[in-house]
N, C-alpha and C positions, 0 to 999 in steps of 0.2 A: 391712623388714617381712617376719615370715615368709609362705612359702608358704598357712598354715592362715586367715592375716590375710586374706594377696590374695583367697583362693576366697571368704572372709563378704563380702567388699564385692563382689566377681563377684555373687555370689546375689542379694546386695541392689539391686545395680543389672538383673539380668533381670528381678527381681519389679516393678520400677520401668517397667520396659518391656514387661510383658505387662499392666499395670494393676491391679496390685494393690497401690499403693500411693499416701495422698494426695499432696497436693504438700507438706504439713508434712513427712510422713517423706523424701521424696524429698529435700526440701530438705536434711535432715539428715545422710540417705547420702552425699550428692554432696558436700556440704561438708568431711564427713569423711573420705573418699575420697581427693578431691583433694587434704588438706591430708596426708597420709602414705603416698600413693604416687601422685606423678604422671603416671606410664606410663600411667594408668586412665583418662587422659584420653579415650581412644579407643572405651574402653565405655561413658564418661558420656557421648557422642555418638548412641553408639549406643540408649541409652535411651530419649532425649530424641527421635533421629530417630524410635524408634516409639509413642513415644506421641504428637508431633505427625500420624504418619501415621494411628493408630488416631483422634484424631479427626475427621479431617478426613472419611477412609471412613466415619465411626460416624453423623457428624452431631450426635455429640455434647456438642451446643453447653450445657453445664450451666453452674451458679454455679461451679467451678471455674476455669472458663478466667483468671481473672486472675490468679488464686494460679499457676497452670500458669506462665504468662507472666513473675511474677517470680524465678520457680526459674527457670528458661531465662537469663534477664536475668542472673541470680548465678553461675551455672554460666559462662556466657558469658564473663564478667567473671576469673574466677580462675582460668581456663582461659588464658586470652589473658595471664596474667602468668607460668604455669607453660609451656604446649605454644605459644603462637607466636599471630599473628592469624587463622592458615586456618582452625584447631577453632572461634576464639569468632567470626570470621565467621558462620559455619556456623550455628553455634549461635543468633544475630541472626537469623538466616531464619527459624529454628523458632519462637522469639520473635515475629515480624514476622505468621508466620501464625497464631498460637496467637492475638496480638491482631486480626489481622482477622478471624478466627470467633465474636470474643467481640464485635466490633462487629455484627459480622453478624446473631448471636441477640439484640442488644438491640435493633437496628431492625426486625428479622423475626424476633421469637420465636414457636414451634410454635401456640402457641392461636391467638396473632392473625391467623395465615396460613391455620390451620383454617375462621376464622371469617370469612373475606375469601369476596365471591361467585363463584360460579363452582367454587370449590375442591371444594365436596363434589359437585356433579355429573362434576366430571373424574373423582374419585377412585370414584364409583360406576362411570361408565361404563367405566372400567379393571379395576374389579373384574370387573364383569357380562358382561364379553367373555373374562376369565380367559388371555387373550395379549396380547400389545402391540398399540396402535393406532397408526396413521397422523396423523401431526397434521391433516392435509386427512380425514379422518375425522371424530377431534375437532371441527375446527372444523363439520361440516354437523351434529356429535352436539347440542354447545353454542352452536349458532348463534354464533358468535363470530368476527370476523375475524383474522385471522395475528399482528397487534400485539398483540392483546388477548389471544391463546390462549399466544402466549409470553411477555408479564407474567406470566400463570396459572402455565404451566408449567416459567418461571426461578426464581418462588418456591416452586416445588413439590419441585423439584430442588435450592434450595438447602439446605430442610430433610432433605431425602433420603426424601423421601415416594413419589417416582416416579424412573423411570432414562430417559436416552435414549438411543437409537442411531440412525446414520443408515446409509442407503444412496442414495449419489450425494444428489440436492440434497430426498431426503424423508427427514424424521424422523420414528422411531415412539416410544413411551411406555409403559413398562410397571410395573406396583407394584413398590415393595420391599419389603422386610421389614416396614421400618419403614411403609411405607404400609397394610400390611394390617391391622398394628396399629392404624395412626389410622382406617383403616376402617372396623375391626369394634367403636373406640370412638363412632364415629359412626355405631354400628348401619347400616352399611349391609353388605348379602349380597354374601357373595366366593362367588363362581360358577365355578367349575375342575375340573370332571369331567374334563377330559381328560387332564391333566398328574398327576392324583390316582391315574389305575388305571393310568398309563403312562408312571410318569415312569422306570422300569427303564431306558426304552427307549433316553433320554441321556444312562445312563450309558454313562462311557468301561470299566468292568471288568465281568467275567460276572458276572448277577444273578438270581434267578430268586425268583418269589414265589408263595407257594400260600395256599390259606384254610386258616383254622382249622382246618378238617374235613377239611383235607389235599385238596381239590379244587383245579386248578391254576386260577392268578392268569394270569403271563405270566412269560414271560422278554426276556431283550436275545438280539440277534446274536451276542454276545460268548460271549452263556453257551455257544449253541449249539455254535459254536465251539470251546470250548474241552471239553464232551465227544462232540465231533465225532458230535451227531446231522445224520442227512443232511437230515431235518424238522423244524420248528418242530413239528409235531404231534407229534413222539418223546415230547413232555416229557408225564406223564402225572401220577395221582396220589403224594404223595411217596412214602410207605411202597414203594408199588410200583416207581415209578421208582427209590428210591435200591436197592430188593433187584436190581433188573436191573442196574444200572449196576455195581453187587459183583459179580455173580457174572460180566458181563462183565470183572473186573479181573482182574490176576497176582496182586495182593496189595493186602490192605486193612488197614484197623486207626484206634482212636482217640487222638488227638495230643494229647484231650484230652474233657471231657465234651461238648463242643459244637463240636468237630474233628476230622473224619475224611480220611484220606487214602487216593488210590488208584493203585492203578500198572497204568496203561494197556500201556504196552509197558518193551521193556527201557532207555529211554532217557527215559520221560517218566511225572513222577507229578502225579496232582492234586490239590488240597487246597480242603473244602467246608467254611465256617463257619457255623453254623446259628444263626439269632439270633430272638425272637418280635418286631413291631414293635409299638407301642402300641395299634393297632387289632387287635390278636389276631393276625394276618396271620405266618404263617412268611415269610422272607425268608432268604435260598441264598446268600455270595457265596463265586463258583468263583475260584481264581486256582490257576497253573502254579507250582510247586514244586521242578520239576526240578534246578532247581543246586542248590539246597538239601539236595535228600536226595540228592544227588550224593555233595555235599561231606563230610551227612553219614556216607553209605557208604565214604568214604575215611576220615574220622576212626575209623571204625569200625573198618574196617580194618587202621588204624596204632597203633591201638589194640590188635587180636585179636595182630598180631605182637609190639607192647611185653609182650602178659603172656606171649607164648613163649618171649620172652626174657630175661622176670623169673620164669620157671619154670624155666627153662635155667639160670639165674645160680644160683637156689636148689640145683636137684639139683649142680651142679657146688660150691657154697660146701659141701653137706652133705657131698659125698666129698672136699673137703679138708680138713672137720672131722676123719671119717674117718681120715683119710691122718696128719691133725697126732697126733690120740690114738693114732693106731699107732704113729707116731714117740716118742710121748712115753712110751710105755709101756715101748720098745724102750729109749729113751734111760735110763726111768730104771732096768729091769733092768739093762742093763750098766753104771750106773753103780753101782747093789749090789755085781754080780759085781765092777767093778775093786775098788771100796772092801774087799770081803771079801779077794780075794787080795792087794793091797796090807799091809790089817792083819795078815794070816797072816802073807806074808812079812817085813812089818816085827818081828813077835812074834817069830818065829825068830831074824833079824839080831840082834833086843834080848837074846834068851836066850842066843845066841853071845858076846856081848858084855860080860855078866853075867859067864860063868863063865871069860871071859878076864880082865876086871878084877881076879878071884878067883885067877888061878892066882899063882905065884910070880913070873912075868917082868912081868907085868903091861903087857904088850905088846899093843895092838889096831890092828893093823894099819889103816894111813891108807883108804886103799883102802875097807874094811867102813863105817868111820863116813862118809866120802861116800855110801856107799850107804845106808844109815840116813838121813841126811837127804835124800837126792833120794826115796826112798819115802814118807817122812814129807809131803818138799814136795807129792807125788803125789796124798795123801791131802786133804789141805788143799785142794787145787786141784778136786782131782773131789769132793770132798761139797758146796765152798763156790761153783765155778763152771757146772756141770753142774746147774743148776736152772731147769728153764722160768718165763717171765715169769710167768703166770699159778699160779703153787704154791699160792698161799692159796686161790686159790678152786676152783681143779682138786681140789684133797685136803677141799675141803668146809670144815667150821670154823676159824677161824686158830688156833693154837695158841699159847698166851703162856707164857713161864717168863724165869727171874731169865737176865742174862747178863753179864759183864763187857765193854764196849766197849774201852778198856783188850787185855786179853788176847788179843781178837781180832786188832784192830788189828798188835800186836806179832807174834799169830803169821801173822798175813799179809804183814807185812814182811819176817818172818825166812824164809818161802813164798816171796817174792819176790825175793830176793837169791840164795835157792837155785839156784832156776829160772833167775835170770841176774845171776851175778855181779857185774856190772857196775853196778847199779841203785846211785842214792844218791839216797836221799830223806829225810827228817826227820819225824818224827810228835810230836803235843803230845797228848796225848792223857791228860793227871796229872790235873787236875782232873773226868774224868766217872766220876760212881760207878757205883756196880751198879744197873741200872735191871730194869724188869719189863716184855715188851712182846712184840713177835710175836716170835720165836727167828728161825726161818728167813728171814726177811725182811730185820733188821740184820744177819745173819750174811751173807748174801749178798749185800747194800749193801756192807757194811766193804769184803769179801773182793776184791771186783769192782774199786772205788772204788783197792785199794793194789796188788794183784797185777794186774790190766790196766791200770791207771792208770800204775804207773811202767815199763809197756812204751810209754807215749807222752808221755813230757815230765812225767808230773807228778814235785813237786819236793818237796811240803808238803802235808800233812795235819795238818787242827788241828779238834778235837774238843771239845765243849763242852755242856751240859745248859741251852737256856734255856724254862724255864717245862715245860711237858711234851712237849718236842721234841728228842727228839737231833740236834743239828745237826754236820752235819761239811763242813768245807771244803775243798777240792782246788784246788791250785794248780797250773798246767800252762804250760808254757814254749813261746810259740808259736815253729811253727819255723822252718829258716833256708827250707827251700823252699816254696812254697803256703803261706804266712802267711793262719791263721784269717779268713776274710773279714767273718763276722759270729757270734755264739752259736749258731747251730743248727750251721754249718760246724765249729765249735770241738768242739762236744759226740760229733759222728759222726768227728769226726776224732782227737779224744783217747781214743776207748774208752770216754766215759761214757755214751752211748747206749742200753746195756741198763740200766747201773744207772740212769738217768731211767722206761725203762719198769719197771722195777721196782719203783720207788717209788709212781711216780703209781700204778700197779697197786693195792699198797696202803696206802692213803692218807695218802700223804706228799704232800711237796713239793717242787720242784727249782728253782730258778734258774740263771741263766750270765750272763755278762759277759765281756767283753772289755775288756782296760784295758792299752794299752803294747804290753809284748812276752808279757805273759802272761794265761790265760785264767784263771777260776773261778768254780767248779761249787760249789752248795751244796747237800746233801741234807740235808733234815730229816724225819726220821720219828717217830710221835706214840710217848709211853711211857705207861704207866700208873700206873708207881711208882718210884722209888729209896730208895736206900738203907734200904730195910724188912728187909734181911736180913745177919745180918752172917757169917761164915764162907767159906772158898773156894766157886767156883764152877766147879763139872767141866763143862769140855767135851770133844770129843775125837770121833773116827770111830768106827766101828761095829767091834764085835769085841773080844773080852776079851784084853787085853796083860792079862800079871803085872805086878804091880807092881814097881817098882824104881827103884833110884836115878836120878835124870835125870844123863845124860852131856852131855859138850857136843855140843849140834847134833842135839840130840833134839827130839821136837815131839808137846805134849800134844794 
């Protein structure tokens, strides 16, 4: 059962046990309940225990009680085949007394006990005294002897018409709820001035009551207390009492339209609820506050220092926004400056080389054409590695144009061999055409992908156009020391890491895997077009070379 399941039949069983539900629905809940999660047993007890409590308190002995009785009885029953015999024990009791209340209102139901003698004079002379009486009262009120006055008042109390209490070997008798009802249905006068202007007085919390017209009613002990007048007579009219009681505060304010608070000293505040009662009557209740706006003066608090500290984190993240575009600015002027000097000095080298091929010996010295391509590699490395993650969107619009993946590829190998001799890796890359798509972007995937790639294991790169996604795959050799533990450890450890932010940056995709002894990476980044253009495609670093014949170990 999910969790969403267990909480609807919780609901349904507390609406079961606050009484809002017949015994048809009850019967239904419980049945269902029980039949798809048994653990529930213990709130279907718990239902049942209160709604046998609420009626036994209520008195209310209605046409229900049999129907009640046989939900108990069912509940009982499938309870005691799922949770053991302690719950449907239990549950038998509930049962046992749901049926003896249903016996009880059919031998002594409300009218007939109304209409029994004796009964409406108890139930006046209990009104008319408006407090409890003395049964030895009673009986000199009702001329009635002690046998005859506790027939009266065992069935008075079973219907829940009247209460008793004792002290030592006398009992007294006083209306209930329910009695003032059958009372005042039996047109007789309930008499209770006393308890009517002053019943504030038994309350247990501060109360204070005024008239309509704002002239004062009464208050409790408690009220006094609690805004520590040193007189009952302090309390005066409200508008006037409550403007003294403010201006004696540190601080006031409203909690709400009909709650005000006030703060006595530095450690204690108090909080007034203003309510009208049905007879027009203002009614005051005071209670103390103080942990309360303690607590919340500390949330307050840890609150005024979290935003110091989310103001803090701001001006500190904006100087290292700061700090990054100073860098990045720095970064990409000297990456200008090399690329400009780089091509100058490559243009020179190439013009040298020209007019050597040209003379008669036709001699070019070893030496120059190493230099030629370690410039050349130079170049390649600083336009295509020297670009922050974020370029598309730092430079504003992305920029799209034709490129061959192909030629890149190649001349990042031929970069990469440069730079370090030693490299052997394999590239497939015959079948992807000329596509149309972000320039700097692929250019600096490939670049990243073959020239940092094959400084850490990789072995293979395989290139391929599916659907509108340049995909490219890198193969990386995990190594003999600290073997790859899982694809993120693979990705930061092979060098593929920026080309990952790069992608994701603009909106590509990456995966990684681990399989054996080796790792791979696949980057795809979206295209817009192929093969829409047919003729070469120039690329190459900034700075006007002459044109001339390509030597070996040159680099477009």
């Amino acid at each position: 059962m999910s969790s969403t399941d267990r909480k609807t039949f919780e609901i349904a069983l507390d609406r079961i046990g606050r009484g809002d539900a017949t015994p048809a629905e009850a019967a239904t809940v419980i049945r269902t309940a029980l039949a798809a999660e048994p653990s529930l047993v213990e709130r279907v007890y718990d239902a049942l225990r209160d709604v046998t409590w609420r009626t036994l308190t209520s008195r209310s002995f209605g046409d229900e009680l049999p129907n009640w009785y046989d939900v108990i009885r069912h509940a009982a029953a499938v309870a005691g085949s799922k949770a053991g015999s302690d719950v449907a024990a239990k549950m038998l009791a509930f049962a046992d007394l749901i049926s003896q209340s249903a016996r009880f209102a059919e031998l002594q139901p409300l009218e007939e006990v109304l209409n029994r003698k004796h009964t409406k004079s108890l139930l006046a002379a209990l009104a008319g005294a408006g407090k409890s009486i003395t049964n030895i009262a009673l009986m000199s009120i009702l001329g009635l002897r002690e046998s005859n006055l506790s027939r009266v008042t065992g069935a008075l109390q079973g219907t829940g018409l009247i209460e008793r209490t004792s002290s030592g070997k006398e009992a007294s008798f006083t209306l209930t709820d329910r009695g003032r009802q059958a009372a005042a249905k039996l047109n007789i006068d309930i008499k209770d001035p006393g308890t009517e202007r002053e019943w504030w007085n038994e309350a247990p919390f501060p109360v204070a009551v005024w008239e309509a017209d704002g002239k004062v009613v009464g208050a409790n002990p408690a009220f006094y207390r609690l805004t520590r007048a040193q007189e009952p007579h302090a309390l005066v009219a409200f508008e006037k009492w409550k403007m003294s009681l403010a201006k004696a505060a540190l601080e006031h304010g409203m909690a709400s339209a009909d709650t005000w608070r006030l703060q006595i000293d530095d450690a204690t505040w108090i909080q007034f609820v203003e309510t009208v009662m049905p007879d027009g009557r203002l009614c005051l209740l005071g209670s103390d506050v103080s942990v309360t706006m303690k607590a919340i003066s500390q949330v307050k608090a840890a609150l005024k220092v979290a935003q110091e500290a989310e103001a803090r984190a701001r001006r500190e993240f904006a100087d290292m926004e700061n700090r990054l575009i100073a860098y990045q600015s720095a970064n990409s002027h000297i990456r200008d400056e090399i690329m400009t000097v780089a091509a100058r000095s490559n243009e020179r080298v190439r013009d040298v080389l020209q007019s050597w091929t040209a003379s008669v010996e036709h001699l070019v010295p070893t030496e120059l054409l190493a230099v030629e391509k370690d410039l050349g590699a130079m170049q390649v490395a600083v336009r295509d590695l020297m670009v922050p993650v974020q370029f598309v969107t730092q430079h504003g619009k992305p920029v799209s144009g034709w490129l061959d993946p192909r030629q890149i590829v190649a001349e990042a190998m031929s970069t990469a061999r440069d730079l370090n001799p030693s490299t052997q890796a394999t590239v497939s890359f015959g079948n992807v055409p000329r596509v149309r798509g972000l320039v700097d972007t692929m250019r600096a995937v490939l670049n990243h992908a073959v020239i940092l790639g094959t400084r850490h294991g990789a072995y293979d790169f395989h290139g391929t156009l599916k659907g509108s996604n340049l995909v490219t795959t890198v193969r990386v050799k995990t190594p003999d020391v600290n073997p790859y533990p899982d694809p993120f450890q693979a990705v930061v450890t092979s060098g593929m890491g920026y080309c990952r932010a790069i992608v994701e940056t603009n909106g590509g995709a990456f995966e990684e895997t681990v399989s054996g002894s080796d790792a791979m990476f696949v980057f795809s980044l979206p295209v817009e077009e192929a093969n829409a253009r047919k003729g070469p495609v120039r690329f190459g670093v900034s700075g006007k070379a002459k044109p001339r014949k390509p030597t070996s170990g040159s680099h477009r």
